[in-house]
C-alpha positions as CSV (number, residue, x, y, z in Angstrom):
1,X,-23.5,32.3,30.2
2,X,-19.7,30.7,30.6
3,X,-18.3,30.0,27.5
4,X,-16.3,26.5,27.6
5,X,-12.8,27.9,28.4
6,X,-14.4,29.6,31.5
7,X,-16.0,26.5,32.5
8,X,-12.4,24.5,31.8
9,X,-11.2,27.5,34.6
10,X,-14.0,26.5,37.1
11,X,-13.1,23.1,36.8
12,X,-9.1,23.7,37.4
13,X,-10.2,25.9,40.2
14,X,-12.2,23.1,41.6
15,X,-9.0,20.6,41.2
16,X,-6.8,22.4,43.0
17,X,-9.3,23.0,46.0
18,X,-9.6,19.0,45.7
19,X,-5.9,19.1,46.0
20,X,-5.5,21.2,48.7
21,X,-7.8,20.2,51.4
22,X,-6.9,16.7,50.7
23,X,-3.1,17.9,51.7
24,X,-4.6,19.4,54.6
25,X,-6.1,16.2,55.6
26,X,-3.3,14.6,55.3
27,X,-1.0,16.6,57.8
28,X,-4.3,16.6,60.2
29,X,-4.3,13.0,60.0
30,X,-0.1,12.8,60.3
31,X,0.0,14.7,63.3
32,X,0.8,13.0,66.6
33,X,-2.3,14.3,68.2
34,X,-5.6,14.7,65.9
35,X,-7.8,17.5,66.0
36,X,-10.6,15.9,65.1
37,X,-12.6,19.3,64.8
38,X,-10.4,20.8,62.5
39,X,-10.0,16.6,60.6
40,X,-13.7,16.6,60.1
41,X,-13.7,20.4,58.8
42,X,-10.9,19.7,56.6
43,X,-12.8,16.2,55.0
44,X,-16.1,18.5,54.4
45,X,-13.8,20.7,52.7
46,X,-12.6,18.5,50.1
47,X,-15.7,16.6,49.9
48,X,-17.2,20.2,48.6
49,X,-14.3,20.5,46.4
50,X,-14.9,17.4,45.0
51,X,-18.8,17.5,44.9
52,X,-17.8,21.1,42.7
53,X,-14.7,19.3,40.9
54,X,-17.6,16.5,39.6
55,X,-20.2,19.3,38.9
56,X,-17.7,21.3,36.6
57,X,-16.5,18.1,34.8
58,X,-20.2,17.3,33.8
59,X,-20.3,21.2,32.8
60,X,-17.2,20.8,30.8
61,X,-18.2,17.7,29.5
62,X,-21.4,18.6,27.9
63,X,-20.0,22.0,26.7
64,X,-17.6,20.1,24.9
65,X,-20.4,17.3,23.4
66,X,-22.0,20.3,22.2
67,X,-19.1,22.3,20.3
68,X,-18.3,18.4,18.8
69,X,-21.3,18.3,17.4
70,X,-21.4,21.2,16.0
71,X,-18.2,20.7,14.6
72,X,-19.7,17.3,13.2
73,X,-23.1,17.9,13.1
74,X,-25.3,17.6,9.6
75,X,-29.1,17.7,8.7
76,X,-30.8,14.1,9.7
77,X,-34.0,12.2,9.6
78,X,-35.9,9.2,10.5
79,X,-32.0,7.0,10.2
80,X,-30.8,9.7,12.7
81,X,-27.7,12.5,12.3
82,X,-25.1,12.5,9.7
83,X,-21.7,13.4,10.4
84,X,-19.7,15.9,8.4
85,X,-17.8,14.6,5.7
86,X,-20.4,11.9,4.3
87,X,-20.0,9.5,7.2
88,X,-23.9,10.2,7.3
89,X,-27.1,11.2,6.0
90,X,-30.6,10.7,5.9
91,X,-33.2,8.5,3.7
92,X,-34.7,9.8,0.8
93,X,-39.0,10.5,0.2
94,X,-38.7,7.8,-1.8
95,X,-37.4,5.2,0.8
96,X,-34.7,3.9,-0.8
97,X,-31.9,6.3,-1.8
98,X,-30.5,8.7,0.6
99,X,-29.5,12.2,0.9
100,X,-25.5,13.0,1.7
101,X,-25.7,15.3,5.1
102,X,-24.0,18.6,5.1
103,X,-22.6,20.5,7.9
104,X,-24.9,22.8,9.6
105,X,-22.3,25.2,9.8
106,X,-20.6,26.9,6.7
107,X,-17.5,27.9,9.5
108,X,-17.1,24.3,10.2
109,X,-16.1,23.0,6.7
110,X,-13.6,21.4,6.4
111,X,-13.1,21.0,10.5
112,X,-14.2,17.1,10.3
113,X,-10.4,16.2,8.5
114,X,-8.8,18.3,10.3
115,X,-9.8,16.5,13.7
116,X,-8.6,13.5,12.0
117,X,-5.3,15.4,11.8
118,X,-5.2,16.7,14.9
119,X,-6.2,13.0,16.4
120,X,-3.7,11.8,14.1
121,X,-0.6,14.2,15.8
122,X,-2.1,14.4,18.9
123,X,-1.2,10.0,18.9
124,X,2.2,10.4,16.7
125,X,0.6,9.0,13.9
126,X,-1.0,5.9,15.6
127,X,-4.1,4.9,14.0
128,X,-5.6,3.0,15.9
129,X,-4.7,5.3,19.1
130,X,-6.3,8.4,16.7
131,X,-9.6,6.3,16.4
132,X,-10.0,6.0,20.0
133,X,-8.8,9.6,20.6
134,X,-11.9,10.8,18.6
135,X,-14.4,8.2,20.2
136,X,-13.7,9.2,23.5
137,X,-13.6,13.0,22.1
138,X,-17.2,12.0,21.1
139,X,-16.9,11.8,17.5
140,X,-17.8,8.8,16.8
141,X,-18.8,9.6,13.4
142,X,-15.2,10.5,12.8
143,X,-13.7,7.8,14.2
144,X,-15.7,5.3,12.2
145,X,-14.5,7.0,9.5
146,X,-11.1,6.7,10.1
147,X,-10.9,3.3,11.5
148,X,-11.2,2.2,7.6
149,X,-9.0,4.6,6.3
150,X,-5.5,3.5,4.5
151,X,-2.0,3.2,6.4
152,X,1.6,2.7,5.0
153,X,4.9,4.4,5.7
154,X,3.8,7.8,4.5
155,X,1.6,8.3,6.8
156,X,-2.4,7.5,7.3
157,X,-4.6,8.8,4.3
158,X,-7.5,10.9,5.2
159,X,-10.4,8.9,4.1
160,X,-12.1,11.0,0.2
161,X,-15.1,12.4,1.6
162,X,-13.7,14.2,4.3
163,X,-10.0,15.1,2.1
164,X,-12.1,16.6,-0.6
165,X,-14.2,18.9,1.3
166,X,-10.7,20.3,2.6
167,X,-9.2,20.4,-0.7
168,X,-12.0,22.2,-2.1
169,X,-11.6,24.8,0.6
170,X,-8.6,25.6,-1.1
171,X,-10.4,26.8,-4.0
172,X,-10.6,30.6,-2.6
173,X,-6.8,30.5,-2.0
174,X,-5.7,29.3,-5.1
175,X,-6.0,31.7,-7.7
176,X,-6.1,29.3,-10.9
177,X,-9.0,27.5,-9.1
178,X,-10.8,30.0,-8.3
179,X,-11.4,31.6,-11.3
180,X,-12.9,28.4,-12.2
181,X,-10.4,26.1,-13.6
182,X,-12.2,22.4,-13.3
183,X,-11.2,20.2,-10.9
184,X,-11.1,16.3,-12.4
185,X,-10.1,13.4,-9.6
186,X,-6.9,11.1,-10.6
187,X,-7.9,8.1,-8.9
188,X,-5.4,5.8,-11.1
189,X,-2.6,8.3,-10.7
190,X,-2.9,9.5,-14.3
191,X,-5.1,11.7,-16.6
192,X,-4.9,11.8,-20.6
193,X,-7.3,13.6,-22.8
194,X,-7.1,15.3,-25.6
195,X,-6.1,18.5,-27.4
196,X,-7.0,19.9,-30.4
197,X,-4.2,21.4,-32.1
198,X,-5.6,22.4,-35.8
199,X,-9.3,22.6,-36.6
200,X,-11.0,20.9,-39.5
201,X,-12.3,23.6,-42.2
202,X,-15.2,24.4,-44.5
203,X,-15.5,24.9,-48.1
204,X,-18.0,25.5,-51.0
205,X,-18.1,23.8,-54.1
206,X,-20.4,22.8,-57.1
207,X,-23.2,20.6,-57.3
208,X,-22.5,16.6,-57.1
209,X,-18.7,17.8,-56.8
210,X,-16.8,15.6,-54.3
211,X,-16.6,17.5,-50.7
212,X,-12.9,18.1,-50.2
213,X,-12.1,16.4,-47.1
214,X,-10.6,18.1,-44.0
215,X,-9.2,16.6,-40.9
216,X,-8.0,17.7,-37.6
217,X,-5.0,17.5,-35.6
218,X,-4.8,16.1,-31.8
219,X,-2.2,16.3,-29.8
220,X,-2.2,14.6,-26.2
221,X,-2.1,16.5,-22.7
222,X,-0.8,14.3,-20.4
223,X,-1.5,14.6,-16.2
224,X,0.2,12.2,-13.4
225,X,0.3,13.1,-9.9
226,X,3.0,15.7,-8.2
227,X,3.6,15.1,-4.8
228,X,2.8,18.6,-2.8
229,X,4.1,18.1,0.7
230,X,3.5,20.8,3.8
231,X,4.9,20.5,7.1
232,X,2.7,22.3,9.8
233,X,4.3,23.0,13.1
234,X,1.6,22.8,16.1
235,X,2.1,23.9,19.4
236,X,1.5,20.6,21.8
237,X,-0.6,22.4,24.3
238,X,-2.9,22.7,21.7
239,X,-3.2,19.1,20.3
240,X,-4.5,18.3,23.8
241,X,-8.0,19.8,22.9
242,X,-10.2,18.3,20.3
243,X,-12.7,21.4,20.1
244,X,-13.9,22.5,16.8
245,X,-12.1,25.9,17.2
246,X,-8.6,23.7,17.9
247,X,-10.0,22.1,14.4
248,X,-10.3,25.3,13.0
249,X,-7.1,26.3,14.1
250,X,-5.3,23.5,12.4
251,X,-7.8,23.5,9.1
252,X,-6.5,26.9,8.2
253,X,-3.0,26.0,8.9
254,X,-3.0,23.4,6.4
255,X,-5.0,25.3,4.0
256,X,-2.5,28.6,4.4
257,X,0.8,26.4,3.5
258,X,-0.8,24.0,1.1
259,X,-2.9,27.0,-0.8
260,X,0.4,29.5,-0.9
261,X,2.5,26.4,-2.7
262,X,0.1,25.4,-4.8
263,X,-1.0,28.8,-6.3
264,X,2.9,29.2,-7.3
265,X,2.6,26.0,-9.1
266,X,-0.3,26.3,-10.7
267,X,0.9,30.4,-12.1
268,X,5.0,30.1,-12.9
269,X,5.7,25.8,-12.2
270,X,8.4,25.0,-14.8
271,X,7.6,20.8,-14.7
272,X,11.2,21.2,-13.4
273,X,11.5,18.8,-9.9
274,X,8.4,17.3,-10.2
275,X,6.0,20.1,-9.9
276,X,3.1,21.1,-12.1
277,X,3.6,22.6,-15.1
278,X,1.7,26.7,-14.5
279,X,-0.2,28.8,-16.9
280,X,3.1,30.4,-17.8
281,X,4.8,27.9,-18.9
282,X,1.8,25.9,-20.9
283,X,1.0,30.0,-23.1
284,X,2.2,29.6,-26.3
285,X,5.0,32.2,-27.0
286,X,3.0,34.1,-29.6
287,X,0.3,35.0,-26.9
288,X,2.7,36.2,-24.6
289,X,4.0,39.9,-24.6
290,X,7.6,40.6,-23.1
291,X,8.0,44.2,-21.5
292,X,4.7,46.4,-21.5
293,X,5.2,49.7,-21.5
294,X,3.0,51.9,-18.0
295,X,1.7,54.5,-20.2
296,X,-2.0,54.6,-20.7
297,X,-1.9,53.9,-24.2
298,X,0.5,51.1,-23.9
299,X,-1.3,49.6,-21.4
300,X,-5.1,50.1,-23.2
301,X,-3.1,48.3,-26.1
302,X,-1.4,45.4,-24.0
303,X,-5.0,44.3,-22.3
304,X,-7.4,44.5,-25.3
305,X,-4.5,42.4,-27.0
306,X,-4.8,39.5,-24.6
307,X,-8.3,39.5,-24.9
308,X,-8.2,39.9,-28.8
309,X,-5.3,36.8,-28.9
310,X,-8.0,34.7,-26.7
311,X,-11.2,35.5,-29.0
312,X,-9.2,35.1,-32.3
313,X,-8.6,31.3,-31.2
314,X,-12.1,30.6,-31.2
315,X,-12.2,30.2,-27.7
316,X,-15.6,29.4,-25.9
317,X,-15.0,31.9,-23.1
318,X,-16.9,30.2,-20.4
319,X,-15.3,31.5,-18.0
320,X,-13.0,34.3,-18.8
321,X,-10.7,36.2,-16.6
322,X,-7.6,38.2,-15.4
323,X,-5.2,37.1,-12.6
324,X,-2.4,39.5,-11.6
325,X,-0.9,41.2,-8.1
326,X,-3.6,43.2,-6.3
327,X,-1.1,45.9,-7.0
328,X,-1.2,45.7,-10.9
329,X,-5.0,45.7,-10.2
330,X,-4.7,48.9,-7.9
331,X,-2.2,50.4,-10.9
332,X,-4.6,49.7,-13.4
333,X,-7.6,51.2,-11.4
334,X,-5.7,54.4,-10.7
335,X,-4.7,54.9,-14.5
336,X,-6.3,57.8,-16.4
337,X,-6.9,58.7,-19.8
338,X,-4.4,61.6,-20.9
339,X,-6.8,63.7,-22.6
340,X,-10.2,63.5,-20.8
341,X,-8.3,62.6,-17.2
342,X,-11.0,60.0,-16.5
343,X,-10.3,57.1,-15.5
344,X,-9.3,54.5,-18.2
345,X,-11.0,51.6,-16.5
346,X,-13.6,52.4,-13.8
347,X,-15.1,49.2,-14.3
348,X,-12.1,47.6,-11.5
349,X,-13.3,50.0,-9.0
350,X,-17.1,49.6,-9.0
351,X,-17.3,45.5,-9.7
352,X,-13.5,44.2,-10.3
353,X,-13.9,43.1,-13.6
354,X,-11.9,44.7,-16.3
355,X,-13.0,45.0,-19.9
356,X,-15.6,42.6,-18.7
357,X,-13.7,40.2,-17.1
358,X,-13.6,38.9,-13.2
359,X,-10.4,40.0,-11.8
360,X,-8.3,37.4,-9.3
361,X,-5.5,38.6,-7.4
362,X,-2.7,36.7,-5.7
363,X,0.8,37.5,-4.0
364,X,2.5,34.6,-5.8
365,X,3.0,36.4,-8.5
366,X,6.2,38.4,-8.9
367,X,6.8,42.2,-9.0
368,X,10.6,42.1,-9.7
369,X,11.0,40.6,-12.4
370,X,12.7,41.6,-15.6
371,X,16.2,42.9,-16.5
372,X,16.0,46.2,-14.1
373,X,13.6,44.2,-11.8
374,X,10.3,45.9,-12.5
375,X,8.2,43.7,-14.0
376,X,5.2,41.4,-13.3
377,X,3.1,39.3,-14.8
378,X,-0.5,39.4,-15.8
379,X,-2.7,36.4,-17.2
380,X,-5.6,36.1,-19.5
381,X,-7.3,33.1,-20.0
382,X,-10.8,31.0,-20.2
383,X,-9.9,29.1,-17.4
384,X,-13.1,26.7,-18.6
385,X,-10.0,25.4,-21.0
386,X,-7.8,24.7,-17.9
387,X,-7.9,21.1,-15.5
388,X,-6.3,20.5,-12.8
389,X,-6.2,16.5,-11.9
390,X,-6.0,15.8,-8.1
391,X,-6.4,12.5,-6.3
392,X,-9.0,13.9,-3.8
393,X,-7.2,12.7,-0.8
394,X,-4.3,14.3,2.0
395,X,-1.9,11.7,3.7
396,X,-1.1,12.8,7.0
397,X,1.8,11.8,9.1
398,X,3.4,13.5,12.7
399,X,6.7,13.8,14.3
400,X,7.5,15.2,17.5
401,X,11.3,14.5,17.3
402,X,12.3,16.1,13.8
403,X,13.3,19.7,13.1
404,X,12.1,22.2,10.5
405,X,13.7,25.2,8.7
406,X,11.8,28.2,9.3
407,X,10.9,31.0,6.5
408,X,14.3,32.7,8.3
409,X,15.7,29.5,7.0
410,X,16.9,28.8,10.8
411,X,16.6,25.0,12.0
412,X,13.8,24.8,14.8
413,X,13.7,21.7,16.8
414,X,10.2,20.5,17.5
415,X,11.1,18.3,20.7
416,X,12.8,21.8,22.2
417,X,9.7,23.7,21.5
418,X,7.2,21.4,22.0
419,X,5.6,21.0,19.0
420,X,4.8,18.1,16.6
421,X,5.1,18.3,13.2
422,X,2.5,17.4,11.1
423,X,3.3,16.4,7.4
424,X,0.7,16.7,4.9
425,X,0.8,15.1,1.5
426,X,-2.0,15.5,-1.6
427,X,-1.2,14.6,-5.5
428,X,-2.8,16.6,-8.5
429,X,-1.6,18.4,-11.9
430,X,-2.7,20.7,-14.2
431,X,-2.8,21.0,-18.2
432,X,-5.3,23.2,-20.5
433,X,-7.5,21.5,-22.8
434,X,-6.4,23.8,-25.5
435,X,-3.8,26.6,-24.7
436,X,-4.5,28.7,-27.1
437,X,-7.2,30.1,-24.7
438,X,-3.8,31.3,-21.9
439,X,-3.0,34.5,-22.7
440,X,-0.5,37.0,-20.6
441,X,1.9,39.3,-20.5
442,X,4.8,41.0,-18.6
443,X,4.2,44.8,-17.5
444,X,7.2,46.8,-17.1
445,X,6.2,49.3,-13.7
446,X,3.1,47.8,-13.3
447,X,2.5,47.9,-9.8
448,X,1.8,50.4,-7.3
């Protein structure tokens, strides 16, 4: 069975046959004496070509409705389908209430806003050209959606339902998030709540005596939005196909850029600059140890410590756990007890946790830091105790004019490569509930 790009082929095949016997039709019909033999062959000709050019078209066309509806698709019922992203759904036993669709397939999360980007390039950031992009593209669903979304001179904002299920894709990229760090929406722009800095205590005392009275202390943690911006360079060729793998194509994109920054952020951000304020910054001093020694005891030590530091607090531990560079966790899995030469914690190798805990690994984090440039850091915490704030939404705006540095740090030009640039914009924070459940350290040769 042809997949679509081979039926795309048949159907440029089938163009260019249209386009040539209707050139040789032409210089039959130019030519001071007509062969009308070789003028009625030459017709048939291109009427087959374009009998084949129609047929292919219809191929294309349907392969096309199909791969959008996958893209789109969701679970539906007597009202009819859904469309991915909430734009659907189908009506409850009851009658009244209704159940939210959900994409039919797991691959295709996240694809529904990203068409909406795509659309959104594809028309230089026209709106109302996007809408009719995706209607014609036959998702209609999509375009309904985004006919009623928000414009101003940032851009167009991706309408909630379909910017959240992107943003939550993110999740698995950012290691603060995914160890389980909970995710609050910022609707207004700001978050307070509150943070217990000294706990109220407990006495005895004699019978009818007056109960000495305890009180304690709040402080305030305070979240407003910081701006994350990502500028993802798309070839134009691509733009001009709305399939759910071009989607796919330009979901991860967005997801790779906006997922690298904000796992920085959320691990070593200073507040400096507008950005988030990380888990580094917000451990209290006293939980962090500078300069860790590799040997085994040093490094038994240093672990159970941040664990110990943690527990003493009268954390909760909900959801406990360890992030560091997959090559502190592939030092710690190699290192061996001096006397028994066992390994010292076999418990990374067989199920990743260690001492218990679930480890998370990222490349944001450093491996040269330190005075001789062989340190890195490693961070305990009950991430339950950590928030991030985030308005739920991306604002999306293109540019086929403007340049971009590259990581090389050389200007590119879009306009001389043919690419539009696609500026993506999403607001959230982060702050612990209490930070005396961030723990961490800095391990001096810690990596492999």
């Amino acid at each position: 069975m042809k997949d679509l790009n081979d039926l795309r082929r048949d159907r440029k095949a089938a163009a260019d046959k249209m386009q040539s016997t209707a050139a040789m039709v032409g210089t039959l019909e130019a030519a001071e004496t007509i062969d009308q033999a070789a003028l009625d062959a030459a017709v048939a000709d291109f009427e087959a070509a374009q009998t084949a050019f129609a047929s292919a078209d219809g191929a294309v066309k349907r392969a096309e409705a199909v791969e959008a509806a996958q893209a789109a698709a969701a679970t539906s019922g007597d009202q009819g389908a859904g469309i991915a992203g909430g734009t659907g759904g189908r009506a409850s036993a009851s009658g009244g209430a209704t159940v939210p669709a959900t994409a039919s397939n797991p691959e295709h999360r996240g694809v529904a806003a990203a068409l909406m980007v795509q659309a959104l390039a594809s028309s230089r950031g026209n709106h109302d050209e996007a809408v009719r992009r995706l209607e014609t593209a036959g998702h209609s669903g999509l375009s309904a959606a985004l006919s009623g979304a928000s414009t101003d001179a940032g851009g167009v904002t991706i309408p909630r339902a379909q910017s959240a299920e992107l943003i939550e894709m993110l999740r698995p990229r950012v290691a603060v998030m995914n160890a389980g760090a909970r995710m609050v929406p910022m609707p207004a722009g700001q978050l307070r709540h509150a943070s217990q800095q000294t706990s109220a205590t407990a006495s005895y005392g004699e019978e009818n005596a007056p109960i000495r009275e305890s009180e304690p202390t709040f402080g305030s943690s305070d979240m407003s939005f910081k701006k994350l911006t990502s500028l993802v360079p798309i070839g134009n060729s691509l733009l001009r196909h709305s399939s759910a793998s071009m989607g796919q194509l330009v979901r991860d994109d967005i997801l790779k850029v906006m997922g690298l920054r904000r796992d920085l952020a959320f691990l070593r951000g200073t507040g400096a600059n507008n950005t988030p304020i990380g888990l580094r910054t917000w451990t209290p001093a006293s939980a962090w140890m500078p300069a860790v020694g590799n040997t085994a005891p040093a490094v038994e030590m240093a672990v159970r410590g941040l664990v110990s530091r943690v527990e003493d607090a009268d954390v909760q531990m909900t959801r406990p756990g360890w992030i560091m560079r997959a090559g502190t966790k592939n030092f710690l899995a190699s290192l061996r007890d001096p006397a028994s030469g066992a390994y010292l914690f076999p418990s990374i190798s067989q199920n990743g946790t260690l001492l218990g805990f679930p480890i998370y690994t990222t490349s944001q984090i450093p491996d040269n830091l330190g005075g001789e440039g062989d340190e890195t850091e490693v961070y305990f915490a009950d991430f339950d105790e950590v928030m991030i704030g985030d308005t739920m939404e991306i604002t999306v705006s293109s540019s086929t004019e403007a340049s971009f540095v590259d990581v090389n740090g050389d200007t590119v030009s879009a306009y001389q490569r043919d690419l539009t640039l696609v500026r993506a914009i999403s607001e959230h924070d982060m702050a612990p509930r209490h930070d005396a459940g961030l723990a961490g350290l800095n391990g001096k040769g810690w990596t492999l």
